[in-house]
PATORTOR-463759 format. One record per residue (C-alpha): x, y, z. Coordinates in steps of 0.2 Angstrom, whole numbers, padded with zeros to 4 digits, always signed. Layout:
// PATORTOR-463759
XYZ
...
// end
This chain:
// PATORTOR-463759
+0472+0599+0649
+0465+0580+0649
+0454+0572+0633
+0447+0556+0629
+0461+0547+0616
+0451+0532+0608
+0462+0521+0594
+0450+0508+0586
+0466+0502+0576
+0462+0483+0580
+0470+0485+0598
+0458+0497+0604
+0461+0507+0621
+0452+0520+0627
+0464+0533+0640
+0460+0550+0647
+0479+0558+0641
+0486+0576+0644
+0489+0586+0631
+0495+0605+0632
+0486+0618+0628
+0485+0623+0609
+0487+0607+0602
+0480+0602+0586
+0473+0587+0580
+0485+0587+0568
+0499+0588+0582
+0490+0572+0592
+0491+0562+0575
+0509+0563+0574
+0513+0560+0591
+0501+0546+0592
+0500+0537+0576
+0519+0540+0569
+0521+0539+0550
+0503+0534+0548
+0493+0543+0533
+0480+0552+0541
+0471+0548+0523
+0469+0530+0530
+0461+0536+0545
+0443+0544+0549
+0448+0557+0566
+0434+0562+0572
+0431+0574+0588
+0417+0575+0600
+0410+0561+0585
+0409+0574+0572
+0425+0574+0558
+0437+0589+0562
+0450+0600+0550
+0469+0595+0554
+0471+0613+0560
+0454+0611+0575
+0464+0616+0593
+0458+0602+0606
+0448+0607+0621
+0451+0601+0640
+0437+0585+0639
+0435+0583+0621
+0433+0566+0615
+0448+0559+0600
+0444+0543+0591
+0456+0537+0577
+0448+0524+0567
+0456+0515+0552
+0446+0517+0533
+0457+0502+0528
+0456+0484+0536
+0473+0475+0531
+0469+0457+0526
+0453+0461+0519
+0449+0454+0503
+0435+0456+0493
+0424+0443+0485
+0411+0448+0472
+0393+0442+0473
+0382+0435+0459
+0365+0437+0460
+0355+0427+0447
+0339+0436+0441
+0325+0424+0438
+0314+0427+0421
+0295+0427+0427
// end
């Protein structure tokens, strides 16, 4: 069966892929991403957040999408509140 794999992982593709039949989102995760932690990762199918265990449908749309950006540092912003 054929879905839609997006990886937003800074290199971004987008590629129609075959998969069989049965696979779970879990299964595509491990074969796509490696040793990744799928905790560092929003997987999301048909745009709608899915259990590890959800069996893929010919034509459903995958994106994989990183909760982590790696460089990021963040800076802490003062706001002065004025007296009236």
């Amino acid at each position: 069966m054929t879905i839609l794999f997006i990886n937003n992982d800074g290199g971004g593709f987008a590629d129609e892929m075959e998969v069989p039949s049965g696979t779970t989102i879990e299964e595509l995760f491990l074969k796509q991403m490696g040793k990744e932690e799928t905790a560092d990762f929003l997987i999301r199918v048909n745009r709608s957040p899915v259990a590890a265990q959800y069996v893929l449908q010919n034509g459903d749309r995958v994106t994989i999408t990183p909760t982590k950006v790696e460089g990021f540092i963040q800076i802490p912003v003062y706001v002065r509140i004025w007296p009236t």
